[in-house]
C-alpha positions as CSV (number, residue, x, y, z in Angstrom):
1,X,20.9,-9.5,-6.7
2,X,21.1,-7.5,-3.1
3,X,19.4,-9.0,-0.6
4,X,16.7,-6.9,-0.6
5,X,15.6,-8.1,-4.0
6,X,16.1,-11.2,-2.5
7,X,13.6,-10.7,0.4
8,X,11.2,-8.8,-2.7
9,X,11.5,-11.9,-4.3
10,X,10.5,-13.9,-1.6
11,X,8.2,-12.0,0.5
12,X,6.2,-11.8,-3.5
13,X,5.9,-15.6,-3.8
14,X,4.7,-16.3,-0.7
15,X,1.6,-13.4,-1.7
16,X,1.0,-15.9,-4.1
17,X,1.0,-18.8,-2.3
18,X,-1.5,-17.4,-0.1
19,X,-3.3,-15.9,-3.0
20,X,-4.3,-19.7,-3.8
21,X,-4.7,-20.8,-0.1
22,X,-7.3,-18.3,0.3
23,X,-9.3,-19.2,-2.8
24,X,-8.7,-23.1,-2.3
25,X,-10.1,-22.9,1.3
26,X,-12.4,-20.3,0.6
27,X,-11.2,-18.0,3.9
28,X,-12.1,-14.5,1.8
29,X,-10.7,-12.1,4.2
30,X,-7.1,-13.2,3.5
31,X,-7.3,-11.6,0.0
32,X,-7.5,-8.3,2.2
33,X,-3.6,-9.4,2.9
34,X,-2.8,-10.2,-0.7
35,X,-4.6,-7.1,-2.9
36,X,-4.3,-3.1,-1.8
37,X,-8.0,-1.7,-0.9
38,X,-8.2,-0.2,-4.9
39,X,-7.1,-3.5,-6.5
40,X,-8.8,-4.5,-10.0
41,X,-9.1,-7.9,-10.5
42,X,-10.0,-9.4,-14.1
43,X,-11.0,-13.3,-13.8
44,X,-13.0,-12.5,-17.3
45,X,-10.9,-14.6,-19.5
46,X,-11.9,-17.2,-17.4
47,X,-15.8,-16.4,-18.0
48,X,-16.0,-14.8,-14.3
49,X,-16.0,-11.1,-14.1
50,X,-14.0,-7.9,-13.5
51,X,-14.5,-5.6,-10.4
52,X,-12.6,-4.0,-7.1
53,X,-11.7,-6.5,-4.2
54,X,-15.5,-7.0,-2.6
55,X,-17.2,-7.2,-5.9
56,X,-14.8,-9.6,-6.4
57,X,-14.4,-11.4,-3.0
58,X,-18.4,-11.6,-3.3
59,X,-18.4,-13.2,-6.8
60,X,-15.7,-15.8,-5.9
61,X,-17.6,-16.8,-2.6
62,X,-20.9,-17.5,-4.5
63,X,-19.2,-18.8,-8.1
64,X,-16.8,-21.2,-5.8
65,X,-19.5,-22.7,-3.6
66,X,-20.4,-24.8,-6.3
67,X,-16.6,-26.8,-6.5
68,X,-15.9,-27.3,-3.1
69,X,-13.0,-29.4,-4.0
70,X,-10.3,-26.8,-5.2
71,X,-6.4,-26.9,-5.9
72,X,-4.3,-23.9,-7.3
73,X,-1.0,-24.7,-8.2
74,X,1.5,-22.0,-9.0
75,X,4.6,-22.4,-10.6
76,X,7.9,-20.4,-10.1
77,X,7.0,-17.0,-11.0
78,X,8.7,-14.0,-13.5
79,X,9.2,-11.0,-11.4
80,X,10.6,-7.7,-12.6
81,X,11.1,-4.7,-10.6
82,X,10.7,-1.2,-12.2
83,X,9.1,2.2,-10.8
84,X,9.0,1.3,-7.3
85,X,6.0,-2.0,-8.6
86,X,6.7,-5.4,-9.2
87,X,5.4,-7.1,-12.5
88,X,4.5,-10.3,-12.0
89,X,3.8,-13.4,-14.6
90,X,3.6,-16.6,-12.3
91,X,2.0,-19.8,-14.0
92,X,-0.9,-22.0,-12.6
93,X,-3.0,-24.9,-13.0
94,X,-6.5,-25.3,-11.2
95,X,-8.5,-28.1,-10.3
96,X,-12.5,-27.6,-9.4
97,X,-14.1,-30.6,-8.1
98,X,-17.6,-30.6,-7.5
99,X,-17.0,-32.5,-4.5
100,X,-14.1,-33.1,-1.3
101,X,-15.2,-36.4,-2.1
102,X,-13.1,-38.3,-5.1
103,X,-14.5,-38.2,-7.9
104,X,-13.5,-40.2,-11.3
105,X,-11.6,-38.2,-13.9
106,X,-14.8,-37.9,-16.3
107,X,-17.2,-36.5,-13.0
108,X,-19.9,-34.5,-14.1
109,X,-18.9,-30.8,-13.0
110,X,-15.1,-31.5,-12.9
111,X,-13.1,-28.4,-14.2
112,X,-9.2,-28.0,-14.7
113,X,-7.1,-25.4,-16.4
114,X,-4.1,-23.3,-16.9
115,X,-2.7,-20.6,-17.5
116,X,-0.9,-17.4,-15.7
117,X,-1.3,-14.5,-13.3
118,X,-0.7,-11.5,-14.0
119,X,0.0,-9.1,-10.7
120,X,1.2,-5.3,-10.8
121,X,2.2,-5.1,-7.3
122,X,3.3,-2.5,-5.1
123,X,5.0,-2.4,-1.9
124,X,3.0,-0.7,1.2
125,X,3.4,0.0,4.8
126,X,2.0,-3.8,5.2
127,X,4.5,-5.5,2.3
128,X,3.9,-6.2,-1.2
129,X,0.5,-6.7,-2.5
130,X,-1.2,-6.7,-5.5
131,X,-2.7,-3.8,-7.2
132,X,-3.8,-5.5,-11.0
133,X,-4.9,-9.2,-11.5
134,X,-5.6,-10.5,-14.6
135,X,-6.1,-13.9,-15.1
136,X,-5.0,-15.1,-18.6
137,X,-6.6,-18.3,-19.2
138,X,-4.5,-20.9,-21.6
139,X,-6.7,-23.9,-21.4
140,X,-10.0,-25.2,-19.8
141,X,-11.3,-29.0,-19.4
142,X,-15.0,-29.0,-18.3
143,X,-16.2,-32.6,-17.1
Protein backbone atom coordinates (compact mmCIF):
# COMPACT_ATOMS: atom_id res chain seq x y z
CA UNK A 1 0.00 0.00 0.00
CA UNK A 2 1.57 3.69 -1.21
CA UNK A 3 0.85 6.19 0.88
CA UNK A 4 -1.64 7.60 -1.15
CA UNK A 5 -3.87 4.70 -0.63
CA UNK A 6 -3.03 5.26 2.72
CA UNK A 7 -4.33 8.91 2.88
CA UNK A 8 -7.54 7.29 0.45
CA UNK A 9 -8.06 5.09 3.16
CA UNK A 10 -8.06 7.56 5.70
CA UNK A 11 -9.36 10.64 4.37
CA UNK A 12 -12.66 7.75 3.41
CA UNK A 13 -13.20 6.79 7.07
CA UNK A 14 -13.27 9.97 8.48
CA UNK A 15 -16.38 10.78 5.53
CA UNK A 16 -17.96 8.25 7.41
CA UNK A 17 -17.40 9.31 10.60
CA UNK A 18 -18.92 12.52 9.76
CA UNK A 19 -21.56 10.86 7.83
CA UNK A 20 -22.90 9.63 11.32
CA UNK A 21 -22.05 13.00 13.19
CA UNK A 22 -24.17 14.80 10.92
CA UNK A 23 -27.19 12.47 11.25
CA UNK A 24 -26.68 11.89 15.17
CA UNK A 25 -26.67 15.80 15.72
CA UNK A 26 -28.97 16.47 13.16
CA UNK A 27 -26.46 19.52 11.50
CA UNK A 28 -27.94 18.66 7.65
CA UNK A 29 -25.66 20.82 5.77
CA UNK A 30 -22.59 18.62 6.63
CA UNK A 31 -24.00 15.91 4.31
CA UNK A 32 -23.17 18.64 1.55
CA UNK A 33 -19.34 17.61 2.69
CA UNK A 34 -19.99 13.93 2.68
CA UNK A 35 -22.32 13.19 -0.78
CA UNK A 36 -21.45 14.90 -4.46
CA UNK A 37 -24.47 17.33 -5.52
CA UNK A 38 -26.00 14.10 -7.84
CA UNK A 39 -25.73 11.55 -4.98
CA UNK A 40 -28.63 8.75 -4.68
CA UNK A 41 -29.28 7.71 -1.42
CA UNK A 42 -31.41 4.49 -0.68
CA UNK A 43 -32.46 4.24 3.26
CA UNK A 44 -35.53 2.00 1.76
CA UNK A 45 -34.45 -1.17 3.33
CA UNK A 46 -34.77 0.57 6.39
CA UNK A 47 -38.57 1.56 5.52
CA UNK A 48 -37.35 5.34 4.77
CA UNK A 49 -37.16 6.26 1.16
CA UNK A 50 -34.83 6.77 -1.89
CA UNK A 51 -34.14 10.25 -3.49
CA UNK A 52 -31.09 12.85 -4.40
CA UNK A 53 -29.38 14.67 -1.39
CA UNK A 54 -32.31 17.35 -0.43
CA UNK A 55 -35.10 14.92 -0.94
CA UNK A 56 -33.15 13.13 1.29
CA UNK A 57 -31.66 15.71 3.73
CA UNK A 58 -35.53 16.87 4.01
CA UNK A 59 -36.87 13.34 4.84
CA UNK A 60 -34.11 12.71 7.46
CA UNK A 61 -34.73 16.14 9.15
CA UNK A 62 -38.57 15.42 9.60
CA UNK A 63 -38.35 11.33 10.08
CA UNK A 64 -35.40 12.03 12.81
CA UNK A 65 -37.14 14.67 14.80
CA UNK A 66 -39.06 12.14 16.37
CA UNK A 67 -35.64 10.22 18.12
CA UNK A 68 -33.82 12.97 19.32
CA UNK A 69 -31.60 10.63 21.05
CA UNK A 70 -29.36 9.12 18.21
CA UNK A 71 -25.96 7.09 18.06
CA UNK A 72 -24.33 5.65 14.77
CA UNK A 73 -21.66 3.49 15.25
CA UNK A 74 -19.48 2.33 12.35
CA UNK A 75 -17.14 -0.25 12.31
CA UNK A 76 -13.86 -0.56 10.42
CA UNK A 77 -14.85 -0.42 6.89
CA UNK A 78 -14.02 -2.72 3.43
CA UNK A 79 -12.65 -0.36 0.86
CA UNK A 80 -11.60 -1.32 -2.60
CA UNK A 81 -10.28 0.98 -5.16
CA UNK A 82 -11.07 0.35 -8.87
CA UNK A 83 -11.91 2.91 -11.93
CA UNK A 84 -10.79 5.99 -10.26
CA UNK A 85 -14.18 5.20 -7.27
CA UNK A 86 -13.94 3.67 -4.03
CA UNK A 87 -16.35 0.84 -2.99
CA UNK A 88 -17.23 0.97 0.26
CA UNK A 89 -18.92 -1.78 2.76
CA UNK A 90 -18.49 -0.28 6.37
CA UNK A 91 -20.70 -1.93 9.15
CA UNK A 92 -23.02 -0.09 11.71
CA UNK A 93 -25.20 -0.20 14.50
CA UNK A 94 -27.89 2.60 15.34
CA UNK A 95 -29.57 3.51 18.36
CA UNK A 96 -33.00 5.90 18.19
CA UNK A 97 -34.15 7.04 21.41
CA UNK A 98 -37.21 8.86 21.63
CA UNK A 99 -35.62 10.96 24.15
CA UNK A 100 -31.83 12.74 25.29
CA UNK A 101 -33.28 11.71 28.37
CA UNK A 102 -32.51 7.91 29.61
CA UNK A 103 -34.79 5.89 28.97
CA UNK A 104 -35.15 1.92 30.16
CA UNK A 105 -34.20 -0.65 27.65
CA UNK A 106 -38.06 -1.59 26.88
CA UNK A 107 -39.04 2.47 26.28
CA UNK A 108 -41.89 2.91 24.18
CA UNK A 109 -40.34 4.31 20.72
CA UNK A 110 -36.85 2.90 21.31
CA UNK A 111 -35.23 1.62 18.02
CA UNK A 112 -31.81 -0.21 17.35
CA UNK A 113 -30.36 -1.90 14.41
CA UNK A 114 -27.56 -3.06 12.21
CA UNK A 115 -26.41 -3.53 9.35
CA UNK A 116 -23.95 -1.93 6.58
CA UNK A 117 -23.30 0.97 4.24
CA UNK A 118 -22.89 0.75 1.16
CA UNK A 119 -20.91 3.98 -0.55
CA UNK A 120 -19.64 4.23 -4.37
CA UNK A 121 -17.47 7.10 -3.83
CA UNK A 122 -15.53 9.24 -5.97
CA UNK A 123 -12.72 11.55 -5.47
CA UNK A 124 -13.46 15.48 -6.34
CA UNK A 125 -11.73 18.71 -6.31
CA UNK A 126 -13.05 18.85 -2.44
CA UNK A 127 -11.85 14.94 -1.50
CA UNK A 128 -13.70 11.88 -1.56
CA UNK A 129 -17.39 11.82 -1.20
CA UNK A 130 -20.03 9.62 -1.77
CA UNK A 131 -21.93 9.24 -4.92
CA UNK A 132 -24.34 5.85 -3.97
CA UNK A 133 -25.75 4.97 -0.45
CA UNK A 134 -27.58 2.18 0.21
CA UNK A 135 -28.35 1.25 3.43
CA UNK A 136 -28.64 -2.61 3.87
CA UNK A 137 -30.54 -3.22 6.88
CA UNK A 138 -29.52 -6.71 8.90
CA UNK A 139 -31.70 -6.34 11.92
CA UNK A 140 -34.19 -3.98 13.61
CA UNK A 141 -35.52 -3.92 17.40
CA UNK A 142 -38.60 -1.57 17.77
CA UNK A 143 -39.43 -0.82 21.60
Amino acid sequence: MDEREVADRLEITGLLARYTRAIDTGRWEVLSEVFTPDAVIDYRAAGGIAGGLEEVRAWLAEVLAHWPGRLHLVGAPVIDFADGEAVVVAPFTDTLSPSREMVGADAKGLCQGGGWYRHRMVRTPSGWRSRDLVEEQAWRTIG
